[in-house]
Structures are given as structure tokens and as C-alpha cells.
C-alpha positions as CSV (number, residue, x, y, z in Angstrom):
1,X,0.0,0.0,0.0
2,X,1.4,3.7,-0.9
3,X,1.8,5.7,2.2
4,X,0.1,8.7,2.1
5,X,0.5,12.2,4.5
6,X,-1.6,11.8,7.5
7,X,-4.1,13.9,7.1
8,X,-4.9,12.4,3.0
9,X,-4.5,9.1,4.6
10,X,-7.3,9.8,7.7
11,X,-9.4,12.2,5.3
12,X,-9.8,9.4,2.5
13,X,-10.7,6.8,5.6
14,X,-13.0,8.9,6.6
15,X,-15.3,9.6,3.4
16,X,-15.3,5.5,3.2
17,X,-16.7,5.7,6.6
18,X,-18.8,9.1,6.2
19,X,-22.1,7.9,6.0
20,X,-21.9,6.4,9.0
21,X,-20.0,9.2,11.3
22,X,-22.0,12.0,13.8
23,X,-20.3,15.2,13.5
24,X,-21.3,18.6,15.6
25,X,-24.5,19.2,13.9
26,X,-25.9,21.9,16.2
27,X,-27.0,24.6,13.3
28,X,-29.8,21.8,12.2
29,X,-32.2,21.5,13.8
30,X,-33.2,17.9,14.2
31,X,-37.2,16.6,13.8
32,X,-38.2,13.1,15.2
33,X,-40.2,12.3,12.3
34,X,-40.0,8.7,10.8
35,X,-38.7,9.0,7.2
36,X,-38.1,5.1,6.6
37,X,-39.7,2.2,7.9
38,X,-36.7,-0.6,7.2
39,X,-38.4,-4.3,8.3
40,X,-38.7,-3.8,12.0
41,X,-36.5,-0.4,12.6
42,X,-37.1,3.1,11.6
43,X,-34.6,6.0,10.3
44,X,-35.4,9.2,11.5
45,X,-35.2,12.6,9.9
46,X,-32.7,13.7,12.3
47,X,-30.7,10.7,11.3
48,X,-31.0,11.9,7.9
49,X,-30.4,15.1,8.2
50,X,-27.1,13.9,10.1
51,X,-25.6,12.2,7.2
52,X,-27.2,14.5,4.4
53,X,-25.1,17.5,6.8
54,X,-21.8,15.1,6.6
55,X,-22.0,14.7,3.3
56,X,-23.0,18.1,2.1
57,X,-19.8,19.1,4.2
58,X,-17.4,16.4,2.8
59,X,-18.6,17.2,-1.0
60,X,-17.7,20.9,-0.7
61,X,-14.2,20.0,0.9
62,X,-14.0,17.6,-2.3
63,X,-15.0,20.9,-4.4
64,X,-18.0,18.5,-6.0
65,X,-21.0,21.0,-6.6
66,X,-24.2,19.6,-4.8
67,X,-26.7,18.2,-5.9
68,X,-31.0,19.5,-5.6
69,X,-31.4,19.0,-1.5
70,X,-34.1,16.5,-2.9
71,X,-31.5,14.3,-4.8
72,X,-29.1,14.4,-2.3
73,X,-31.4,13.6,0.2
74,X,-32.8,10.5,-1.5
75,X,-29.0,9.2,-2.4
76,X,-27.9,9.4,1.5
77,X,-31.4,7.7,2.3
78,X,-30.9,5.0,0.1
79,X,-27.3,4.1,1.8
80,X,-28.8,4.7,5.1
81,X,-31.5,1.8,4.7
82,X,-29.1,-0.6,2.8
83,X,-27.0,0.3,6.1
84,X,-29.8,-0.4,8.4
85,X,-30.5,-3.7,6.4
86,X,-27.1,-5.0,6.9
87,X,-26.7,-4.0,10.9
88,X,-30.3,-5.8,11.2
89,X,-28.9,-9.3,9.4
90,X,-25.7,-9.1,11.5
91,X,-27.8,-8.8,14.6
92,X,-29.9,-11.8,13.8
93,X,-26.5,-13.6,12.5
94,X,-24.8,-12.8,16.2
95,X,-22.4,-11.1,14.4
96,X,-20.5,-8.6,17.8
97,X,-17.1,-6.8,17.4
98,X,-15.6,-6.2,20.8
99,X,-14.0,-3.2,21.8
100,X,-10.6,-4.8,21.7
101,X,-11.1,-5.5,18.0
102,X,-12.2,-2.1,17.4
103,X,-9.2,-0.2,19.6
104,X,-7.3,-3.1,17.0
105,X,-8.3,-1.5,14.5
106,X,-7.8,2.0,15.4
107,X,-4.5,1.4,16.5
108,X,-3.4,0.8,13.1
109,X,-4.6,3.1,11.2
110,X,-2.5,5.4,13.9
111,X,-0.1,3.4,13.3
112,X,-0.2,3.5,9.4
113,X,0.0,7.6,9.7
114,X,3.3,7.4,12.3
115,X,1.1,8.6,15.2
116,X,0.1,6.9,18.7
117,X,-3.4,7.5,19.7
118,X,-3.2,10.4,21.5
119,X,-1.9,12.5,18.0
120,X,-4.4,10.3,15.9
121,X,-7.2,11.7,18.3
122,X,-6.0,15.1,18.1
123,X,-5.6,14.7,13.9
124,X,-9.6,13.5,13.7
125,X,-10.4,16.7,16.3
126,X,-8.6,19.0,13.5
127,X,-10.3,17.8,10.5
128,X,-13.7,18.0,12.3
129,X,-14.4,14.6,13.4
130,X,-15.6,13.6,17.2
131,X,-13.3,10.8,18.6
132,X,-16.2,8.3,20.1
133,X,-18.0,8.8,16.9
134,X,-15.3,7.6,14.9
135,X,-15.3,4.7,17.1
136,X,-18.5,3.5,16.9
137,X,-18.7,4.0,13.3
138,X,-15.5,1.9,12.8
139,X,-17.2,-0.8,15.3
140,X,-20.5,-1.0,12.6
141,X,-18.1,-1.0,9.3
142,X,-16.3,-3.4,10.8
143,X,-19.4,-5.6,11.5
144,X,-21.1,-4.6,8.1
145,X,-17.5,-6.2,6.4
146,X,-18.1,-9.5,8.9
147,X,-22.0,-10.0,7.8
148,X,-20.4,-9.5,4.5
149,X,-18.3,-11.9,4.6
150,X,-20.3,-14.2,6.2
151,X,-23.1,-14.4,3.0
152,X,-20.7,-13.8,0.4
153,X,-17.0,-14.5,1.1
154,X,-17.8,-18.0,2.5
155,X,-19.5,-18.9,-0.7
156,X,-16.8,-18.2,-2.7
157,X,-14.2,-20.1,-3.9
158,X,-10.9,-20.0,-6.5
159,X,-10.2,-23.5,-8.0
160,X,-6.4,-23.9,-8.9
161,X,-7.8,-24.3,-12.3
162,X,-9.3,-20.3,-12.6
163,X,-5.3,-19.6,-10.7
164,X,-3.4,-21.3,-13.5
165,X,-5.8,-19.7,-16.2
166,X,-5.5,-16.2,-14.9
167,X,-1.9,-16.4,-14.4
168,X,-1.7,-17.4,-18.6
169,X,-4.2,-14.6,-19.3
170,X,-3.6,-11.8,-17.1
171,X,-1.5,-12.0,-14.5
172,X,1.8,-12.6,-17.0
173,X,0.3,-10.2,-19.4
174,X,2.1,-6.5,-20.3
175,X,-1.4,-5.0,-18.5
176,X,-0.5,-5.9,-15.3
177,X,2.4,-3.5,-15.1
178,X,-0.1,-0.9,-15.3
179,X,-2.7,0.3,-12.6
180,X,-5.9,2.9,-13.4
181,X,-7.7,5.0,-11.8
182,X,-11.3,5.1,-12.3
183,X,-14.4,6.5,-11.9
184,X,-17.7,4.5,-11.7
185,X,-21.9,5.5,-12.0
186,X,-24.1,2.5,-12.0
187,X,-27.6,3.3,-12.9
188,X,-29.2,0.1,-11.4
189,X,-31.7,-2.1,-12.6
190,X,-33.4,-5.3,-10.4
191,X,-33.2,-8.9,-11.3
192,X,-36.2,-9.7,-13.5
193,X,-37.1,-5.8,-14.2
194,X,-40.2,-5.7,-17.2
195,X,-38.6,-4.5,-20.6
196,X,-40.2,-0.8,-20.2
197,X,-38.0,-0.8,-16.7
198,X,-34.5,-1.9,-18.4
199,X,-35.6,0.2,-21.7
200,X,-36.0,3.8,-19.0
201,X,-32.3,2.7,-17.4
202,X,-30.9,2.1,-20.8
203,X,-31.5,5.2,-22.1
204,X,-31.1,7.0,-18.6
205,X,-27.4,5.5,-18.8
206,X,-26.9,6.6,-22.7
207,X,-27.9,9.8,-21.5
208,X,-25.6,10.2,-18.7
209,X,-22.5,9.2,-21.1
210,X,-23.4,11.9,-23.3
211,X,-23.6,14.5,-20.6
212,X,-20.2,13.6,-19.3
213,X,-18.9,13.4,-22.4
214,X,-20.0,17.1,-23.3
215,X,-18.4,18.3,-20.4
216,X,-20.6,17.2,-16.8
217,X,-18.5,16.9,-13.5
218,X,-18.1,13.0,-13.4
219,X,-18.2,13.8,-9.2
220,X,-21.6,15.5,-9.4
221,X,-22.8,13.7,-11.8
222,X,-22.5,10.4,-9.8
223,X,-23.6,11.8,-6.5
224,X,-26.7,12.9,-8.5
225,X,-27.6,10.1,-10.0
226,X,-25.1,6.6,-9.1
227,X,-26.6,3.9,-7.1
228,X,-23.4,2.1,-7.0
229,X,-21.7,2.0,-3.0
230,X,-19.5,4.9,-4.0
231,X,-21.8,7.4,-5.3
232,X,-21.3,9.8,-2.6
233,X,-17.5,9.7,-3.1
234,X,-18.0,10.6,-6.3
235,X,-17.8,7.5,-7.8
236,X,-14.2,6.6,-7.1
237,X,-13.2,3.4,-7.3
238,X,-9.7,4.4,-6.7
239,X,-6.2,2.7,-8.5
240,X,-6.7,-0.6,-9.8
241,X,-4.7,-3.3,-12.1
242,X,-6.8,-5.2,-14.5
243,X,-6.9,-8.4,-11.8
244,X,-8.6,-5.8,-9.4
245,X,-11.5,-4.7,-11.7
246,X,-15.0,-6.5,-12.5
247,X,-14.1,-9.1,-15.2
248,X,-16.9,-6.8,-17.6
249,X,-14.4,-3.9,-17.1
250,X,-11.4,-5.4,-17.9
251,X,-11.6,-5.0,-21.9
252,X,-13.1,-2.0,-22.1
253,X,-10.6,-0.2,-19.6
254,X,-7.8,-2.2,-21.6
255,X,-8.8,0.4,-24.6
256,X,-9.2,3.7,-22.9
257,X,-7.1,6.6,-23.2
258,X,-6.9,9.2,-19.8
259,X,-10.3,11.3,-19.5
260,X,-12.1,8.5,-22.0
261,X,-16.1,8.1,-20.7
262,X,-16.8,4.4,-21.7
263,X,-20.2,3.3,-23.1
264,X,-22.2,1.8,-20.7
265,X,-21.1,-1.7,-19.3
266,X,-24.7,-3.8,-19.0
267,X,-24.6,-6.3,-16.3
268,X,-26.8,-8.3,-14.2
269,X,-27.2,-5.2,-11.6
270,X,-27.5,-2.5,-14.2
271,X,-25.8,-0.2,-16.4
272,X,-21.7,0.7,-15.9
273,X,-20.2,3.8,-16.8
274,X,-16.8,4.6,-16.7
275,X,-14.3,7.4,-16.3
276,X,-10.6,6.5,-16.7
277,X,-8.9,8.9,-14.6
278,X,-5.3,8.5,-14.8
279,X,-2.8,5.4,-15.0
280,X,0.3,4.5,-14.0
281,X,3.2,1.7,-13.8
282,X,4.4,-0.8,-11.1
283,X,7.5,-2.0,-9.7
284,X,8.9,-5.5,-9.0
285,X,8.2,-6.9,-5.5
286,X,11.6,-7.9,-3.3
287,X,11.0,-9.3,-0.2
288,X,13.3,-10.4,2.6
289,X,12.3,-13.7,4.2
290,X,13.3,-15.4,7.1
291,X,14.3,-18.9,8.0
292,X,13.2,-19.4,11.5
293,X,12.0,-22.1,14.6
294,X,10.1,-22.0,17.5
295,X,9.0,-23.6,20.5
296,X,4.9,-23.2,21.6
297,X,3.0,-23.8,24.8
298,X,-0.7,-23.1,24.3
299,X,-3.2,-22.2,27.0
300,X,-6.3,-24.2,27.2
301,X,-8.8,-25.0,30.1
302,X,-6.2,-26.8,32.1
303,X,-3.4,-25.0,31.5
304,X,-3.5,-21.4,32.0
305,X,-2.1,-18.1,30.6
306,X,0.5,-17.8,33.6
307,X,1.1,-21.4,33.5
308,X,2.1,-21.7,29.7
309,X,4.4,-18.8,30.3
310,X,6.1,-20.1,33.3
311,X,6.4,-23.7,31.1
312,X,7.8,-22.0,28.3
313,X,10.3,-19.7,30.4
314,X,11.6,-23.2,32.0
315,X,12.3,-24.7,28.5
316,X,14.2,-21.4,27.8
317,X,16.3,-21.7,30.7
318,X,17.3,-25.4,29.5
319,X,18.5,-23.8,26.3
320,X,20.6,-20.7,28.3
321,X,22.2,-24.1,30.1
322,X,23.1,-25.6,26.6
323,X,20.4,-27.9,25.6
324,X,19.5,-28.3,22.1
325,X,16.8,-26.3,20.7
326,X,15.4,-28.7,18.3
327,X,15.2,-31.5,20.7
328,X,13.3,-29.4,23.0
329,X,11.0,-28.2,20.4
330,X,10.3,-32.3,19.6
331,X,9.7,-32.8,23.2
332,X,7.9,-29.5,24.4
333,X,6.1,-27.7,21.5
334,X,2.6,-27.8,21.0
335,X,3.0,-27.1,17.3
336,X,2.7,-30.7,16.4
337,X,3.9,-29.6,12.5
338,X,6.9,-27.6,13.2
339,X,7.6,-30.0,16.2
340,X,8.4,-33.6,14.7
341,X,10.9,-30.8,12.4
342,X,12.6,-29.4,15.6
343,X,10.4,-26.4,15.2
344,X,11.4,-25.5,12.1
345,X,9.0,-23.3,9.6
346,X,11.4,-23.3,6.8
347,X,11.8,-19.6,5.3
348,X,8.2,-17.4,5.6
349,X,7.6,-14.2,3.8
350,X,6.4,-11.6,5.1
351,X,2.7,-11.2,6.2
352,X,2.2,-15.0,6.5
353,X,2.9,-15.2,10.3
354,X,0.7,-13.4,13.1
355,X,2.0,-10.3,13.5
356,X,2.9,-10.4,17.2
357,X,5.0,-13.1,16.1
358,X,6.6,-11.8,13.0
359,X,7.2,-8.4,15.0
360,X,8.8,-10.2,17.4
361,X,11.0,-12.1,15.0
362,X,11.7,-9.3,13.2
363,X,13.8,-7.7,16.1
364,X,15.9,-10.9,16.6
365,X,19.8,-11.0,15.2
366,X,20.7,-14.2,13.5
367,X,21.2,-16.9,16.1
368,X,18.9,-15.0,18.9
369,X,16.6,-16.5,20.9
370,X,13.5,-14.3,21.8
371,X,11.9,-13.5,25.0
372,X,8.9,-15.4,25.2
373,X,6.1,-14.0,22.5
374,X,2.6,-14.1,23.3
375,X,-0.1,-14.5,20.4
376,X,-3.7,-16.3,20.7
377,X,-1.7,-19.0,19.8
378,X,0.0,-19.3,23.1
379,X,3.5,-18.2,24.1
380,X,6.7,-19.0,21.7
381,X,10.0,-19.0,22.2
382,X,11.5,-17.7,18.6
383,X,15.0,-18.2,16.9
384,X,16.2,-16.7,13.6
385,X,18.5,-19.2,11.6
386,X,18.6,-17.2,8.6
387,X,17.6,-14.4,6.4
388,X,17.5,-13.5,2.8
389,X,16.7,-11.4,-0.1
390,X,14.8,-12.3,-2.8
391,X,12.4,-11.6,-5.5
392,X,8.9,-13.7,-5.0
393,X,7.7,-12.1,-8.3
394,X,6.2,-15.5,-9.2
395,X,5.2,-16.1,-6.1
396,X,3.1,-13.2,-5.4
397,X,1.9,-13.4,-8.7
398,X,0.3,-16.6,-7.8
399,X,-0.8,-15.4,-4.6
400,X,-2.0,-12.3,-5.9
401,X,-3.5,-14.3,-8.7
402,X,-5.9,-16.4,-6.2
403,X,-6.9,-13.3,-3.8
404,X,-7.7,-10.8,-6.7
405,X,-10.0,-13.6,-8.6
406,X,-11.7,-14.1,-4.9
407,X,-12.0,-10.2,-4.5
408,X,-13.4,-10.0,-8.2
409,X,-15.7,-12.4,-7.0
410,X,-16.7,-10.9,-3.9
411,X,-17.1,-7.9,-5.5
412,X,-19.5,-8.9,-8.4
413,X,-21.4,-10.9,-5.9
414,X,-21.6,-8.5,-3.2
415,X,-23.4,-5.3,-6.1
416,X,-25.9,-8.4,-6.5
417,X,-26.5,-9.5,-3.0
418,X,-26.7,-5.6,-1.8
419,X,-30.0,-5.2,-4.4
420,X,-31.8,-8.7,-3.5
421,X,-31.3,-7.2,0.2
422,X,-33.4,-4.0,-0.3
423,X,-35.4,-5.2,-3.1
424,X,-36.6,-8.2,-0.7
425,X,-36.9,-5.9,2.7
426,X,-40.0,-4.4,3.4
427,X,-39.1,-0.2,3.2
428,X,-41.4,2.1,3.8
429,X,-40.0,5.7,2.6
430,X,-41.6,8.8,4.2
431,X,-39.7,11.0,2.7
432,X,-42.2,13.1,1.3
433,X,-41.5,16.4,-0.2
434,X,-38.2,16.6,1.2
């Protein structure tokens, strides 16, 4: 991932999280009227008005010109109930994010932006944006992503078959050395829509193409009229290689020039249209993996945090006396893989191991034994044996092969699965003449 400055970095985290964040509101004044009935919950106007202030306020910063209050107002409702739809499945799914998971969470993106919480508090307090807010919109994006994957990600799978194709077609292709930026409106259409219904988006989409491409904002033009996720962003999808795009995008993007507005894309959700941005090359990937062991006591009902510590600081008091490392891991470690190998996991790159653990390894010289590591593992005792350079090229190609076709997949599903959700619910809008 490109590091960004801190405040581009928090700023473009917080317009994915926007419609869900309270800010200081206290020029509107709020009404208690119902203006969605959403299955067994309501959305109020003041929740509305919320959002619609949010967004309003994030658009101008964005200089996008705003939409008629109307539109607006109908585009932040329509998120807000496909919102409310997906809090009320995760509540019946059991679906709970704890507060460690959250402060998790939080703690890297501070982390990401080379500040500790207290600066990372005091960043979201200059750019507008209440702390415990922030918080709680973080915990409900992070259980929107877990019902998520829960109905979508666990159906899907990547045969090594689709792998080995994509790696002949795509992946080993000249077009993957290049990434896009885009821009996206989807003017949507239901599953089973009458002809008169897909005839009115057709032409609404061929419209839309022809205003862009005499000269409409693309960014007010989607938040007017896009009912794909990122409308209110203005349609960004952001920078994307050919393996990161719908598979329906990938030919048509392969034949734009920068500033091109595609024809629209027809698909089962609706009608695509697409902005290519900008473009730019990539770089080989070098890596530096490690060749290390390690010894691991788990805690379980009988054996307890304190007690798996104390275990594993008596095995590493065996090897400060001289025993042998590998025979103690046969004996001792509760990694039965690594263990009949003398705890040996053979040379990892980076990102496959826990990160306490790789942290922790990290830190070690060549021949050093850690302190003991804790993860939910257990505790470990860790010792570097080697280290190298190298470039896994072909290695992440393949990996990257298998995780962008599952994201593609995800992603197709997931436009699909989001319309069957609200076209299913029972919504009431009462909106009126707003």
C-alpha cells in the first residue's frame, strides 16, 4: 500500500466511513419524524439530516457542486436503509465486534499515519471529526465487512484451475504492469425488471455518457444520479490493475485513453459507466524472508495463561544451560507440524505469520533466541537461523492471482446480493416532499 500524509491518509478513511459518522451538527435542527420504515426499525429525519449534513460538508471540501437537497437527500437515504439492512442481518446472524477488536483496528490506522493514539485523536479533532464517533462507526463497518463476509466471502471459492488460467491470461500479461484510476456510476436495474424498466435505465445510462462526455462533472454527476456504493465519493473506485477490476471492465478499460467516458457496461445489476482517470506503472516486488523455529506452549482449560508462560520460560532456561533447541522443540512444543521438524518453519515471507509473532522475529539478530512472544496461539519461544533477499515475483503473482480472482468475485457478488437485500426488505420511505 502507498503511504500517504496523515491527514490524506485519515481524510480518505474517513469519506469510506462518512455515512456512518455524527459530527457537531448543532446549526440543524433535528425533527423526530419517521422517514423510513426498514423491516422492523425506523430511520429518523434527524438521522438523515445527520448524514445528508456530513456529506454536504465532505462534497464541498471535495469541491463536487451539490446536488437539488431532494436528490441528495434521496442518495444518503438509500445508503442509510441498505446500512440499516445490513446491521439488522448481522444482529440476527450474532455477528459482535468487541472493543478490543475495534481499539485493534484503530491502533493501526495510527499506526499507518506514524502517530500513537493520542496525535491520531488530536488529527480527527482538527479535521472535524468527534473521537467516540469515529469509534462506533469503525465498530459498525467493521461488523457490516463480517456479515459481509459471512453471506458472500464463505461462498466463494478459487479453483487452482481459474489460478493457473488467470496467471496465462492476465497475471503474466504486459497490463498488469499498469494500474488505473477510475471513476464509476451505475444506474441500477433489479433482477427480473419488465422491458419498459430496463428500456427507461438504458437510455437514462446513454444519457448520462453523453452529458459527461459534453463536459458534466463526473463527481456530481455520480452523486446525482449513481446507485453504486460509491456514489457519494463521487464515484471513485480508486487505482486498480486489470486483476482488481469486474471481469466486464477489464476490456473495455484495456482500450481507454486518460479522461475517455466508456459506453455503458450492462450487467446483471445494471448499467456501468466509466471514467478513466489517470494510469500509472508498477515496480517489482523484493522481499526479505526469514528462515526461523520456535517452540509453543498453548493455553487451554487446564493450563492457563500464567502457567504456559512459566512452562515456556523453563524450556528457555534449558537452552541458556546448553540444551538443544530442536530436541526441545520435539519434546515441548505444542506445534505438532513444526515440532516432529525441531520447530522448524522453513523460510516465511512476510505477512504470513501473526504479527505479534513476526514483530517479534523481526527484532531478533541471526542466532537470537526471543523473550517469550505471546499470540492467541499461546506463548513462543523464537530463533532466527537465517535471512534473505529475494524476489517472490512468481510467487506473489500466484498469490495475488488467487486473492484478486476471490475479490473480483466478492465484489460482483456483493453489487448483487446488496440489491436482493433491499429489493426483498419491506421499506417504507416517508420521505415526502423533502
Amino acid at each position: 500500500m502507498i503511504m500517504r500524509k496523515k491527514i490524506s491518509y485519515i481524510s480518505v478513511f474517513f469519506s469510506l466511513l462518512v455515512m456512518l459518522t455524527s459530527v457537531n451538527v448543532a446549526a440543524v435542527q433535528f425533527l423526530d419524524g419517521i422517514v423510513a420504515v426498514v423491516e422492523d426499525d425506523v430511520i429518523l429525519e434527524s438521522e438523515l439530516m445527520a448524514q445528508t449534513s456530513v456529506i454536504a460538508m465532505q462534497l464541498k471540501a471535495g469541491n463536487v457542486e451539490l446536488p437539488p437537497e431532494n436528490i441528495l437527500y434521496r442518495q444518503v437515504l438509500d445508503r442509510l436503509i441498505i446500512e440499516k439492512l445490513q446491521s439488522q442481518l448481522a444482529e440476527k446472524a450474532g455477528v459482535n465486534v468487541t472493543d478490543q477488536i475495534v481499539d485493534a483496528s484503530l491502533a493501526r490506522i495510527a499506526q499507518q499515519n506514524g502517530l500513537d493514539m493520542q496525535g491520531f485523536k488530536a488529527e480527527l479533532a482538527n479535521q472535524g471529526m468527534d473521537y467516540q464517533a469515529f469509534r462506533e462507526n469503525m465498530r459498525k463497518e467493521i461488523v457490516i465487512n463480517q456479515i459481509r463476509n459471512q453471506q458472500i466471502g464463505a461462498r466463494v471459492r478459487v479453483s487452482d484451475q481459474e489460478v493457473k488460467h488467470y496467471m496465462q491470461t492476465e497475471i503474466s500479461s504486459a497490463d498488469q504492469k499498469i494500474e488505473y484510476l477510475l471513476s464509476h456510476i451505475l444506474i441500477a436495474v433489479s433482477e427480473g425488471e419488465a422491458a419498459d424498466i430496463i428500456q427507461a435505465a438504458t437510455t437514462e445510462a446513454q444519457e448520462v455518457t453523453q452529458q459527461l462526455r459534453a463536459g458534466a462533472e463526473f463527481k456530481t454527476m455520480a452523486v446525482s444520479v449513481s446507485d453504486g456504493e460509491g456514489a457519494l465519493q463521487g464515484g471513485n473506485l480508486g487505482w486498480r490493475t486489470l486483476n482488481q477490476m469486474p471481469t466486464l471492465f477489464v476490456d473495455v478499460v484495456k482500450a481507454m485513453n486518460v479522461g475517455d467516458i466508456a459506453d455503458p457496461i450492462r450487467s446483471p445489476g445494471g448499467f456501468h459507466i466509466l471514467k478513466l482517470m489517470d494510469s500509472k506503472g508498477v515496480q517489482s516486488h523484493m522481499v526479505t524472508e526469514t528462515h526461523a523455529r520456535h517452540i509453543l506452549i498453548k493455553t487451554t482449560e487446564l493450563i492457563s495463561d500464567t502457567e504456559a508462560k512459566i512452562r515456556l520460560e523453563a524450556v528457555a532456561g534449558r537452552i541458556a544451560d546448553g540444551d538443544d533447541f530442536a530436541a526441545l522443540a520435539k519434546a515441548n512444543s505444542d506445534d505438532t507440524g513444526s515440532a516432529i521438524k525441531g520447530g522448524d518453519l522453513g523460510w516465511v515471507a512476510p505477512g504470513l505469520l501473526v504479527p505479534p509473532f513476526e514483530k517479534a522475529m523481526n527484532k531478533l539478530a541471526l542466532g537470537e533466541i526471543s523473550a517469550p512472544v505471546q499470540t492467541q496461539f499461546g506463548w513462543h519461544l523464537i530463533q532466527v537461523l537465517e535471512r534473505r533477499s529475494k524476489d517472490n515475483r512468481e510467487e506473489e503473482k500466484v498469490n495475488q492471482a488467487r486473492n484478486e480472482i476471490r475479490k473480483r468475485k466478492i465484489e460482483e457478488e456483493t453489487e448483487l446480493w446488496l440489491r436482493r437485500l433491499r429489493d426483498e426488505a419491506y421499506v417504507d420511505i416517508r420521505l415526502g416532499a423533502q
